[in-house]
Structure formats: structure tokens, C-alpha cells
TIMARNU-256172 format. One record per residue (C-alpha): x, y, z; chain; residue in one letter; residue number from 1. Coordinates in Angstrom, 2 decimals. Layout:
<vexlos>
[vexlo [X,Y,Z],"A","A",NUM]
...
</vexlos>
This chain:
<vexlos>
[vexlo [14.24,-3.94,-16.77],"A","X",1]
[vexlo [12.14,-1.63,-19.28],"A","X",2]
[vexlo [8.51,-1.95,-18.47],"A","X",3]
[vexlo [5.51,-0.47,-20.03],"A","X",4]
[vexlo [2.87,1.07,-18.62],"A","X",5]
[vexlo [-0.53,1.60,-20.37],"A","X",6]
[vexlo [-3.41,3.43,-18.60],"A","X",7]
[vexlo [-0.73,5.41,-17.61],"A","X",8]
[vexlo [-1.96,8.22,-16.51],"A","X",9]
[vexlo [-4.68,6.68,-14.60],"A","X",10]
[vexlo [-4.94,6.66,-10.72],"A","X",11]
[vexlo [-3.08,3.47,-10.52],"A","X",12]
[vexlo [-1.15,3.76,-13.50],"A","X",13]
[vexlo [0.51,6.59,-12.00],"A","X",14]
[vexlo [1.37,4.79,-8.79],"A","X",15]
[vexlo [2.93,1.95,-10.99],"A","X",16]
[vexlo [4.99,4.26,-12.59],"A","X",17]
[vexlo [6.24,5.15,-8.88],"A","X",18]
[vexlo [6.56,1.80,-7.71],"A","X",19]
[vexlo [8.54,0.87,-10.62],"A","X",20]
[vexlo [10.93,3.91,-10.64],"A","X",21]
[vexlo [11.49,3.74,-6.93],"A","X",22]
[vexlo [12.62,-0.32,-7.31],"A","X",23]
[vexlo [15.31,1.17,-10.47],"A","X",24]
[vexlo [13.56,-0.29,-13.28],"A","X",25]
[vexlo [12.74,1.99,-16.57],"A","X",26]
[vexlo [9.84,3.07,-17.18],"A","X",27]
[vexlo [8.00,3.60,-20.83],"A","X",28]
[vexlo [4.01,5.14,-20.42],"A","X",29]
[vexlo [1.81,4.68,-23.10],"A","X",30]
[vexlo [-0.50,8.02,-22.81],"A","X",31]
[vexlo [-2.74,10.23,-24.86],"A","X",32]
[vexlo [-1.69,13.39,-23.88],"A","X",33]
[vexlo [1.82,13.28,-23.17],"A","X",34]
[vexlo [3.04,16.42,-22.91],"A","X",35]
[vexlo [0.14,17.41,-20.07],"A","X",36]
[vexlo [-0.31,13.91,-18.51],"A","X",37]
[vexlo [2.84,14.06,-16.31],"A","X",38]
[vexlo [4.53,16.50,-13.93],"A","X",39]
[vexlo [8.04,17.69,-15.59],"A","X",40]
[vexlo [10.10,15.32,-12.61],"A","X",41]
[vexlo [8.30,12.68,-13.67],"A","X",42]
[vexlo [8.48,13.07,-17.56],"A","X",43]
[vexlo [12.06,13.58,-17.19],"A","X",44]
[vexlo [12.55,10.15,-15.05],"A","X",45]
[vexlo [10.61,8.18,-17.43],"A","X",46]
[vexlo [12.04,6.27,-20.61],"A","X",47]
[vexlo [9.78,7.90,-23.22],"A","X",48]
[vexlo [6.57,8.26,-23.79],"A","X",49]
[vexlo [3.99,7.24,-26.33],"A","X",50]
[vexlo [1.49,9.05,-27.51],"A","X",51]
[vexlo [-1.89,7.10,-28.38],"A","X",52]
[vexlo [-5.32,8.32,-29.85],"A","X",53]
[vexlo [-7.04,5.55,-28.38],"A","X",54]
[vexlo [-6.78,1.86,-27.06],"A","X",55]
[vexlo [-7.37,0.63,-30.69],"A","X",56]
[vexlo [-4.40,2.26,-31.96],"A","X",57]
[vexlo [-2.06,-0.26,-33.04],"A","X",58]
[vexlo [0.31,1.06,-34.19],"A","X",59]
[vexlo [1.17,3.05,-31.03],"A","X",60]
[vexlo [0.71,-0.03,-29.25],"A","X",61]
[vexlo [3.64,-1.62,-31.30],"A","X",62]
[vexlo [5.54,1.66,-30.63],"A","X",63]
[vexlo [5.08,1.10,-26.74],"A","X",64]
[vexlo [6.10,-2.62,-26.91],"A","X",65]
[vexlo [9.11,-2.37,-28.70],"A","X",66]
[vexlo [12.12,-3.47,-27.27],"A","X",67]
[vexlo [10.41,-3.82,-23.45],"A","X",68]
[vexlo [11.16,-6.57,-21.15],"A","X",69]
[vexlo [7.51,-6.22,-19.47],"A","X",70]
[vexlo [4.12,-4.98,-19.39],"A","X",71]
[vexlo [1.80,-3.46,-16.40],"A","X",72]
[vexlo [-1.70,-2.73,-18.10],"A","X",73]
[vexlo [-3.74,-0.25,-15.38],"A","X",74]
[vexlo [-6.69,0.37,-17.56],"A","X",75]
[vexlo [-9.75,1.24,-16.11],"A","X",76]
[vexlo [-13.29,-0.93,-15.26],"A","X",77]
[vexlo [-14.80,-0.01,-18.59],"A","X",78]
[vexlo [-15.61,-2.85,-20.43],"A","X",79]
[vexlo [-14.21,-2.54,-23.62],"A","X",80]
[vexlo [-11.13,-1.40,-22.71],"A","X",81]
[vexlo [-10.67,-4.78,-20.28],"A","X",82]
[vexlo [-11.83,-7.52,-23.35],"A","X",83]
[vexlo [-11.17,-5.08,-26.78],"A","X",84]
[vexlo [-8.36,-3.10,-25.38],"A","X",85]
[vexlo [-6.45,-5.39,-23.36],"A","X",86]
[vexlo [-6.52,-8.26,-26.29],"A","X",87]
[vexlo [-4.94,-6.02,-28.66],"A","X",88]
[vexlo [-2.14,-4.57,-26.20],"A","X",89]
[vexlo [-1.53,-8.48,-25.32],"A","X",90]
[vexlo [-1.36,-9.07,-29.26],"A","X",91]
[vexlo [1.21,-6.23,-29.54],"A","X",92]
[vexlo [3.22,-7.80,-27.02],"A","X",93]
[vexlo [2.78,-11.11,-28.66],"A","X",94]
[vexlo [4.36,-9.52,-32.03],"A","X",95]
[vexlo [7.13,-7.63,-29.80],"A","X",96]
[vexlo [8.08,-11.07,-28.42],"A","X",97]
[vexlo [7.08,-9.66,-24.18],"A","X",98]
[vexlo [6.49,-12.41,-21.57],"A","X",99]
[vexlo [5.82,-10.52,-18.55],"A","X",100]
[vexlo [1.99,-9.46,-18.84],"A","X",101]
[vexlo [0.27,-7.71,-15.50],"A","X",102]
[vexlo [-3.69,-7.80,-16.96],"A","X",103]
[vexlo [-5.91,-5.33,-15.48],"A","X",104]
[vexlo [-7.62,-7.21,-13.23],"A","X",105]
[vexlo [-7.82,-5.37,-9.63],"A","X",106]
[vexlo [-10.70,-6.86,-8.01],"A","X",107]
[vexlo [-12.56,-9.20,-6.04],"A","X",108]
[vexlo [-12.17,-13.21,-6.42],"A","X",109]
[vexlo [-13.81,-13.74,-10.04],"A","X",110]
[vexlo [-12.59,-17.07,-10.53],"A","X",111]
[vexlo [-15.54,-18.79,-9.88],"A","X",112]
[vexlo [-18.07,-16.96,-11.47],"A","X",113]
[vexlo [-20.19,-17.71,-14.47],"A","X",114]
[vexlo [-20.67,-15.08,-17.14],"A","X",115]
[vexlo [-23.87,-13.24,-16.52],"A","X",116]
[vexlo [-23.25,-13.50,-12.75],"A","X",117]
[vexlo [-21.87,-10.05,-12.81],"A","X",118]
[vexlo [-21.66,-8.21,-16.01],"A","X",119]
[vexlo [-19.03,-5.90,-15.13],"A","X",120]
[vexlo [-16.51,-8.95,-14.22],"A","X",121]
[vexlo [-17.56,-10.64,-17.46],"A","X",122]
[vexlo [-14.82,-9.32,-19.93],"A","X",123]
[vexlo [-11.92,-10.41,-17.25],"A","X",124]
[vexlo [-13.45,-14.09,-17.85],"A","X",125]
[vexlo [-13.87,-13.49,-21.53],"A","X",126]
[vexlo [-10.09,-12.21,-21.59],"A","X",127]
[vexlo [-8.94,-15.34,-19.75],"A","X",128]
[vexlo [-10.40,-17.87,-21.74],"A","X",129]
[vexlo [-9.47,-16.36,-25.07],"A","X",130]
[vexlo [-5.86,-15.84,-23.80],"A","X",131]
[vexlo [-5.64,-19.57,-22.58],"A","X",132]
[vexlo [-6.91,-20.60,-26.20],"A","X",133]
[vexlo [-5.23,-18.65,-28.00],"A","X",134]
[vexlo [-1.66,-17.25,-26.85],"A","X",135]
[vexlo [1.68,-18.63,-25.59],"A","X",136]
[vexlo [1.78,-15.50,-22.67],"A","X",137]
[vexlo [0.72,-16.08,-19.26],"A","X",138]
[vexlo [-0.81,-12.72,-18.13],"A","X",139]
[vexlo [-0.53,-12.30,-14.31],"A","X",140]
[vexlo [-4.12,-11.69,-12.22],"A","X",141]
[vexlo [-4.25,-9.68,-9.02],"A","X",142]
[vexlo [-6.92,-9.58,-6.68],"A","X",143]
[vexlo [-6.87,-7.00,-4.72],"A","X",144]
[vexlo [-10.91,-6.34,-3.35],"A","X",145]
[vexlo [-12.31,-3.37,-3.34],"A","X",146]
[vexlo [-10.05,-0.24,-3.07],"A","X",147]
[vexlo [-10.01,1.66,-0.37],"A","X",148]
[vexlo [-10.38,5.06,-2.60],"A","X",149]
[vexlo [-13.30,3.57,-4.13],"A","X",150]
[vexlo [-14.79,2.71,-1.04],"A","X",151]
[vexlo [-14.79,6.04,0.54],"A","X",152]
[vexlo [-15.85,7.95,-2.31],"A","X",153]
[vexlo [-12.55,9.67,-2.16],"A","X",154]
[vexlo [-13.20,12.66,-5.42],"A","X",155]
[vexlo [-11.78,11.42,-8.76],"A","X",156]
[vexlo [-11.37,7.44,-7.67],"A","X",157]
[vexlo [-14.73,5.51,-8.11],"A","X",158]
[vexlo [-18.48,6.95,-6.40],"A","X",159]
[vexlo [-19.35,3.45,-4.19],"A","X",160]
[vexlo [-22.20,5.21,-2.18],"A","X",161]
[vexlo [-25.69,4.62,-1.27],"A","X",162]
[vexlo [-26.78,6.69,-4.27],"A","X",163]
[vexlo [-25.23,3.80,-6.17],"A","X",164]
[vexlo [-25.86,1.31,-4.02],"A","X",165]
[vexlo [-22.50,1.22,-1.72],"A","X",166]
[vexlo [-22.01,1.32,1.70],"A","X",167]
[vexlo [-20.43,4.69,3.06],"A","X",168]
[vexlo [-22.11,7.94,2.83],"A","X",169]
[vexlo [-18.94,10.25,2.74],"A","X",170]
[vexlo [-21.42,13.71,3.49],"A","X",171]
[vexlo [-23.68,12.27,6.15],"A","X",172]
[vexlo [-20.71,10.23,7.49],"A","X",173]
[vexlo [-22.97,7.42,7.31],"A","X",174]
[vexlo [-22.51,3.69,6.71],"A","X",175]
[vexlo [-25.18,1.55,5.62],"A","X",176]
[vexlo [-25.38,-2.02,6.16],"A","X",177]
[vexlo [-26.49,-5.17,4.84],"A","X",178]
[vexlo [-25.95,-8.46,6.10],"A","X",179]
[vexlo [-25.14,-7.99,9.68],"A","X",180]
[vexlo [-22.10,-5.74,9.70],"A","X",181]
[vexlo [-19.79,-8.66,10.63],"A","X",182]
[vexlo [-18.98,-9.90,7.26],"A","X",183]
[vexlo [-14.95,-9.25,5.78],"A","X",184]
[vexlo [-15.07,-6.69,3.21],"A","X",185]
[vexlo [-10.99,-6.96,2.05],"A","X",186]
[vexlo [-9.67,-3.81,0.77],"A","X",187]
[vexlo [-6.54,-2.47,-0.78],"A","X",188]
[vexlo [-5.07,1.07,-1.44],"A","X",189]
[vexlo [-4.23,1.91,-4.91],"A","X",190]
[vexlo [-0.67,2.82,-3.83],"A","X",191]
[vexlo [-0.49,-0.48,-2.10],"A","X",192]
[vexlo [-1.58,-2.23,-5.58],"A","X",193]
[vexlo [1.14,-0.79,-7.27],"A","X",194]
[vexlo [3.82,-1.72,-5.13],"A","X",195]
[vexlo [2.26,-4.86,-5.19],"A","X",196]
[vexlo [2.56,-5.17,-9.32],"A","X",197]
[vexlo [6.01,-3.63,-9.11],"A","X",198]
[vexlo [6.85,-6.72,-6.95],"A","X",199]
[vexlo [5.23,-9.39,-8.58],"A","X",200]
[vexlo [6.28,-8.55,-12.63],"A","X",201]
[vexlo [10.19,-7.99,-11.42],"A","X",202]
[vexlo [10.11,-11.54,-10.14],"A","X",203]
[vexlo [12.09,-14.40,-11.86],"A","X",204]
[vexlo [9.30,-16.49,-12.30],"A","X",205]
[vexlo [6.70,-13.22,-13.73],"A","X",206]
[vexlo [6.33,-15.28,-17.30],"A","X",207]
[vexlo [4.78,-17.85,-15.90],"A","X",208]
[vexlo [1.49,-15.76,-14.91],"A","X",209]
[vexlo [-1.18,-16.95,-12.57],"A","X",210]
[vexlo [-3.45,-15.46,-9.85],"A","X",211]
[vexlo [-2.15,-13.35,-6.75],"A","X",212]
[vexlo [-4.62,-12.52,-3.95],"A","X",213]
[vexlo [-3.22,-9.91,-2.31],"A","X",214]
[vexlo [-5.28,-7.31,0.07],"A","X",215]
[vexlo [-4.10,-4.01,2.47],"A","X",216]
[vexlo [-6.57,-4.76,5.00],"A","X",217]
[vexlo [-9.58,-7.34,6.08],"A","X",218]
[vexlo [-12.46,-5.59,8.16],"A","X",219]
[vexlo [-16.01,-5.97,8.68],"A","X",220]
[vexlo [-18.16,-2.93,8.17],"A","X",221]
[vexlo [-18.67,-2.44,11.61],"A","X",222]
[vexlo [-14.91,-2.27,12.49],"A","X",223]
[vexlo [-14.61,0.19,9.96],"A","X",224]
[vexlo [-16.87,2.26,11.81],"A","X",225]
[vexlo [-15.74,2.00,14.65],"A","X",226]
[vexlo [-11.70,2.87,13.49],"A","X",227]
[vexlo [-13.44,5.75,12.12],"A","X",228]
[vexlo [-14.88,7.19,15.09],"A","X",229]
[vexlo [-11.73,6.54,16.93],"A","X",230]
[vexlo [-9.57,8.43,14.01],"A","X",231]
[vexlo [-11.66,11.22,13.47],"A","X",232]
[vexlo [-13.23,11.50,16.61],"A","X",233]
[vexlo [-16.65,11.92,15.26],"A","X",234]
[vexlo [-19.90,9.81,15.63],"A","X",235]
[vexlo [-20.96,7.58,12.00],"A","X",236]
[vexlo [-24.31,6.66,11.33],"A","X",237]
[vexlo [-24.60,3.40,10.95],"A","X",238]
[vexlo [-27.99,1.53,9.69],"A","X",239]
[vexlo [-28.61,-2.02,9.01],"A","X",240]
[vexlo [-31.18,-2.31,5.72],"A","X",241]
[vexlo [-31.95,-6.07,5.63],"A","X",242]
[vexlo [-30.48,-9.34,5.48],"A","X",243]
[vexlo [-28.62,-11.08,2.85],"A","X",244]
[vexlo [-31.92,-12.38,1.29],"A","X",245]
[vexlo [-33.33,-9.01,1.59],"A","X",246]
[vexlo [-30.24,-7.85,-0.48],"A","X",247]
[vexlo [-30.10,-10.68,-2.93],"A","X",248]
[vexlo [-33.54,-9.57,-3.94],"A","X",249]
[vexlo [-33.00,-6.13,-4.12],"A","X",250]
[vexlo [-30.40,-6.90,-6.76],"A","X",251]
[vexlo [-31.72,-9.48,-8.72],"A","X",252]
[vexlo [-35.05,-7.10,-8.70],"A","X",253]
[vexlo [-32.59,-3.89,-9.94],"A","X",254]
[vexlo [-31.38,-6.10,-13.11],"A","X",255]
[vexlo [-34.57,-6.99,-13.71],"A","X",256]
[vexlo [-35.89,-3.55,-14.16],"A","X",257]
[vexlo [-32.42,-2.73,-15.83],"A","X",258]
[vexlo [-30.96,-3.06,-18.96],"A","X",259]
[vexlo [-27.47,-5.34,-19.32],"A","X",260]
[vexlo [-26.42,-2.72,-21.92],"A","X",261]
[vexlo [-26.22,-0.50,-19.09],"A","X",262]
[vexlo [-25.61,-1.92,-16.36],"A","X",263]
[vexlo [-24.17,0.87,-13.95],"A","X",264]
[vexlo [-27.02,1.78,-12.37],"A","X",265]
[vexlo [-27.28,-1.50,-10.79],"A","X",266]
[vexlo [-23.98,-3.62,-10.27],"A","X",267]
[vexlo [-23.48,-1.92,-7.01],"A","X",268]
[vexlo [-26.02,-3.68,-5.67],"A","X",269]
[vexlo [-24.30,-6.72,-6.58],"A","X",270]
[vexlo [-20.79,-5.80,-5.36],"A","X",271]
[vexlo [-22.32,-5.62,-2.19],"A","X",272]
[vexlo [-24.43,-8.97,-2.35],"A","X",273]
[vexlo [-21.26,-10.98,-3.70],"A","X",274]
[vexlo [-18.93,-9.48,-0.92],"A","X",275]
[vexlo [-21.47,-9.96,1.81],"A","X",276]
[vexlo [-22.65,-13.65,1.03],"A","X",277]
[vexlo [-18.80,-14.32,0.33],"A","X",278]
[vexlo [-19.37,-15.34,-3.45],"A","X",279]
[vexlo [-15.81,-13.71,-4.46],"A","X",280]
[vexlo [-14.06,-13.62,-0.97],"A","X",281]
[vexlo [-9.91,-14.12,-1.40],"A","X",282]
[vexlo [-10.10,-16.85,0.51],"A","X",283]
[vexlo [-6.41,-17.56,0.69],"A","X",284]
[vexlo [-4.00,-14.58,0.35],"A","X",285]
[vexlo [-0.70,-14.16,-1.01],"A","X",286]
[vexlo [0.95,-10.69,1.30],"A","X",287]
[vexlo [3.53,-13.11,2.91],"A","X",288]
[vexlo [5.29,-14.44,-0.41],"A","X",289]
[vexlo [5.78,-10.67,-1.81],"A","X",290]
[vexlo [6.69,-9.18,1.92],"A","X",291]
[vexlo [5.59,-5.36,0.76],"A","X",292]
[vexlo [4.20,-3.20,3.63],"A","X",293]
[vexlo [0.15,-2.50,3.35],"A","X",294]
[vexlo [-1.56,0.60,4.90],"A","X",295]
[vexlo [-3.37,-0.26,7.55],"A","X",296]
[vexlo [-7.23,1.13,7.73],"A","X",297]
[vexlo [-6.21,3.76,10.28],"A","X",298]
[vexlo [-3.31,5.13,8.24],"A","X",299]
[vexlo [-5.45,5.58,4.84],"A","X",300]
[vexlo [-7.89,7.42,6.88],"A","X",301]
[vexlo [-5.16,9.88,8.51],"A","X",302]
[vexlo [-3.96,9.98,5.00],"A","X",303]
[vexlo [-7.35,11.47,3.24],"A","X",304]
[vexlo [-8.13,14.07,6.53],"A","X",305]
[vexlo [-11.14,15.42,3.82],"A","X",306]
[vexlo [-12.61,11.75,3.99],"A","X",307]
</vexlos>
């Protein structure tokens, strides 16, 4: 199978291209700087690749669609790219005659929210609905929760601590808590999404689309203190701020005071309120129909020894 990859040079999209090479499939990258994007082993193991001034550019996106049997789109969070961009790679594939769409769309449980409940899950919603009215393909959803990258603040994958409202303060090796600390947060690597994509688009019945809820791991925030400490050896800092009502108003207060045109300085407040009060929770999970191995908390820690 030839798949494309777009976001390729991402910090998933180069795990997809692993995932996919390791299970034999080709492998075409859609990327704007080719010729620095990619070590030489891996730009000699790959199909081609195309070069792209932007997610807007068409005709590149016709170029990477040609002739490929699927699609894994790893773009990042950014809004535009996950309505604006991801509608006209899914009309490229349309034109190129592809069945087998993976949407960006690694995340918590947003199924059942309402637009304006979270503005940075808005434009998956808006791409589903205008997909379901208006296109024959079937893009494929996976829910993943949080990564664990993101999580930890790990350099170069996502900033999720208290300075913007998350929960572990990777310095100060200190976790702060709302709620009471028993709540699941689920949690997935970004290698373990990959091999989890890789899986899912090679399967015979990948054109037909629909939700996966897979995760790595499920743990409250007071287990993952505690594998800390036992891992690293070291005391954390942890420090309950307030109950879920406490929380709920802390957010609703941030927006408030915030503007939806820019709504990063806030949302975090909300990723924790909607995983806390289990608004998005995976409530059912998918691991044992795909049978790939997931890290387990205590390996991804022994795997980032900086963390």
C-alpha cells in the first residue's frame, strides 16, 4: 500500500512514517522543506516527497494524492490547519479517487460537545459535519487523550504546565491538582499513536471510517506521582488547588476576561476542567481489537531520563 503522509515532518508525522515503513507499506510525505526535513536513511526509504509552500497549496496537494491507496493527515492543533487545511487535503483526495482518510484528530472524547464548549475542539466538529454533508469518504477519528509528551512538557512537544494552566511543573517537579487527584486522566505516547494509525488505515475495512478510542495508559494524577517518585527516586510536590467547582469557575472566569480570537491563554484551563469532571472521558476503548503494544507510564518516564 502507498500512503501519504501530510504534517510530515511533525512529531507524529514522523512516527507515522516509522510505523508505516516498519509494517512494509510505502511511504509518500508531503513536506515544505524536503531536502532538510528528513535524515538521508529516511529520505532514501521513503517513496518521494512533495514539496508544499503551505496547506493551501493545491496543487501540491494533488501532487501528493496521486496514485495513493491512503492518507494519514498528522497536522498540528492549529485551527486552521484542522477545518481549512484538512478540507482541502480531503478534497484532493476526493479528486484522486482515495478512500482511506486518517483525520487529524488526536484527542480527548469530542463527540459530545457543542461548539463553543471548547474552542480549540471546534474545527474537528466543524470538519465532521461538513464531511458527513458533503463527501462520499469516511475519514477515520482517533482518540487518543492527552499525550504523554504534552503532558510532561517534554521540549519541542506541547507546554501543558501551570504557567498555562496544566498540571505538571517539569522544573519544580511539581504536580498540581484539581479535583481530588483520583480522577483518570488517559494518556497516549506519540509513538504509540502512530503505530496505532499504521494499524487501523492498513485494515480491510479502513474506508469505512468511524471513531477509535484508543489510549497507552489510564492513571489518576496521584498515581502518576507516585510512579514518578518510584522511577526517579525523587520526592514531587504535589498540591491540591480546589475542587471541580472551584475549577469550573476559574475557567469560565479566564474566557470571560479572554478573547475567543485568542484563545490560548485560556483553554488549558478547560482541558483540565473537561478531563477532571469527565466531560470527554473515552469511556469505552478500542486497544483489544488493534492488539499493538502501549508504553506503560513507567517506561515513557525511563524513556525521557531529562523529564
Amino acid at each position: 500500500m502507498l500512503v501519504l503522509v501530510t504534517g510530515a515532518t511533525g512529531n507524529i508525522g514522523r512516527h507515522v512514517i516509522s510505523s508505516l515503513l516498519a509494517r512494509g507499506h510505502r511511504v509518500r510525505a508531503l513536506a515544505r522543506s524536503p531536502s532538510s526535513s528528513f535524515s538521508s536513511d529516511t529520505l532514501s526509504r521513503l517513496e518521494s516527497v512533495v514539496p508544499t509552500s503551505g496547506y493551501d497549496d493545491v496543487a501540491a496537494l494533488d501532487r501528493g494524492c496521486a496514485g495513493v491507496d491512503a492518507i494519514v493527515n498528522a497536522y498540528s492543533g492549529k485551527p486552521e490547519l484542522t477545518l481549512e487545511g484538512q478540507l482541502l487535503l480531503l478534497r484532493a483526495a476526493e479528486r484522486a479517487g482515495v478512500k482511506r482518510f486518517v483525520a487529524s484528530s488526536w484527542s480527548y472524547d469530542w463527540t459530545a460537545l457543542q461548539l463553543g464548549q471548547h474552542e480549540s475542539y471546534d474545527p474537528f466538529i466543524a470538519f465532521r459535519n461538513h464531511v458527513e454533508l458533503t463527501s462520499e469518504i469516511r475519514p477515520i477519528y482517533i482518540l487518543t487523550g492527552v499525550f504523554a509528551e504534552v503532558f510532561f512538557a517534554v521540549p519541542g512537544h506541547g507546554d501543558f504546565t501551570p504557567r498555562n494552566h496544566g498540571c505538571w511543573d517539569p522544573q519544580r517537579r511539581r504536580l498540581e491538582i484539581w479535583g481530588t487527584g483520583d480522577e483518570p486522566w488517559q494518556w497516549t505516547t506519540e509513538k504509540d499513536a502512530a503505530e496505532i494509525a499504521a494499524e487501523i488505515v492498513q485494515r480491510d475495512d479502513a474506508a469505512e471510517g468511524g471513531f477509535w478510542r484508543v489510549c497507552s495508559g489510564v492513571n489518576t494524577l496521584r498515581e502518576i506521582a507516585a510512579t514518578y517518585e518510584r522511577v526517579r527516586e525523587t520526592k514531587v510536590d504535589v498540591e491540591v488547588m480546589g475542587d471541580v467547582a472551584e475549577l469550573r469557575e476559574q475557567a469560565m472566569r479566564a474566557r470571560r476576561n479572554g478573547s475567543r480570537r485568542n484563545f490560548w491563554p485560556y483553554i488549558g484551563w478547560f482541558y483540565q476542567l473537561f478531563t477532571v469532571d469527565g466531560t470527554w472521558t473515552l469511556t469505552r476503548l478500542d486497544n483489544e481489537k488493534l492488539g499493538v503494544p502501549t508504553t506503560t507510564l513507567e517506561q515513557f518516564l525511563r524513556e525521557h531520563p531529562t523529564l
